[in-house]
C-alpha positions, -999 to 999 in steps of 0.1 A, spaced: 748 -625 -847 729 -625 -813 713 -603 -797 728 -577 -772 713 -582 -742 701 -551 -722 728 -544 -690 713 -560 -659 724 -535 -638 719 -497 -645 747 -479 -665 753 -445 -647 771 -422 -630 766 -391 -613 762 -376 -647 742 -394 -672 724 -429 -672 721 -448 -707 690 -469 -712 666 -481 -743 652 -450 -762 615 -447 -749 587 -428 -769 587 -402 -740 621 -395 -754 603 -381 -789 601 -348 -777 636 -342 -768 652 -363 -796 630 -341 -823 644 -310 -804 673 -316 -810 677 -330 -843 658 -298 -854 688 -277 -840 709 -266 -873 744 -271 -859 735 -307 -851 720 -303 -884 751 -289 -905 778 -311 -879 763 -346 -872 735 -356 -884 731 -366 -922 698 -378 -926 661 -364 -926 657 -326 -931 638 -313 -916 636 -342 -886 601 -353 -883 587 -376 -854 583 -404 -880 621 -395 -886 628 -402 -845 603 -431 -844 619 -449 -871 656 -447 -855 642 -460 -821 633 -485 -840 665 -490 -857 682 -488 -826 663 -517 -809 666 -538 -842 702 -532 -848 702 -545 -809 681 -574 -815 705 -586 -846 738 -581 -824 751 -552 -845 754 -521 -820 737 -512 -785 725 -480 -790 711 -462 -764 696 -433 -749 717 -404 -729 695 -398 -700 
């Protein structure tokens, strides 16, 4: 597959703007994997969510991008 390229212009509206997770988005992203509804409701993986946990799916995102598969980004 090829890679997804990154939207040229910004993707927003007067509510949220999606972009490439960042590392400044660690804090937040641990925050709230460490609530336990998102916990029990949508999230299946690492518990308890560690920063290596939210390091290794930015990573995963920006591979997964890289190989075509999926565009994930970051709710800002």
């Amino acid at each position: 597959m090829t890679e997804l390229p990154l939207p040229a212009r910004r993707l927003s509206d007067s509510v949220v703007a999606l972009r490439p997770w960042r590392t400044t988005d660690l804090p937040d992203n641990l925050m709230q994997y460490q609530d336990p509804l998102i916990q029990e409701f949508s999230w299946t993986h690492a518990t308890p969510y560690t920063e290596e946990d939210a390091r290794a799916y930015f990573m995963a995102q920006e591979q997964g991008r890289l190989r075509g598969e999926h565009g994930g980004l970051c709710p800002h």
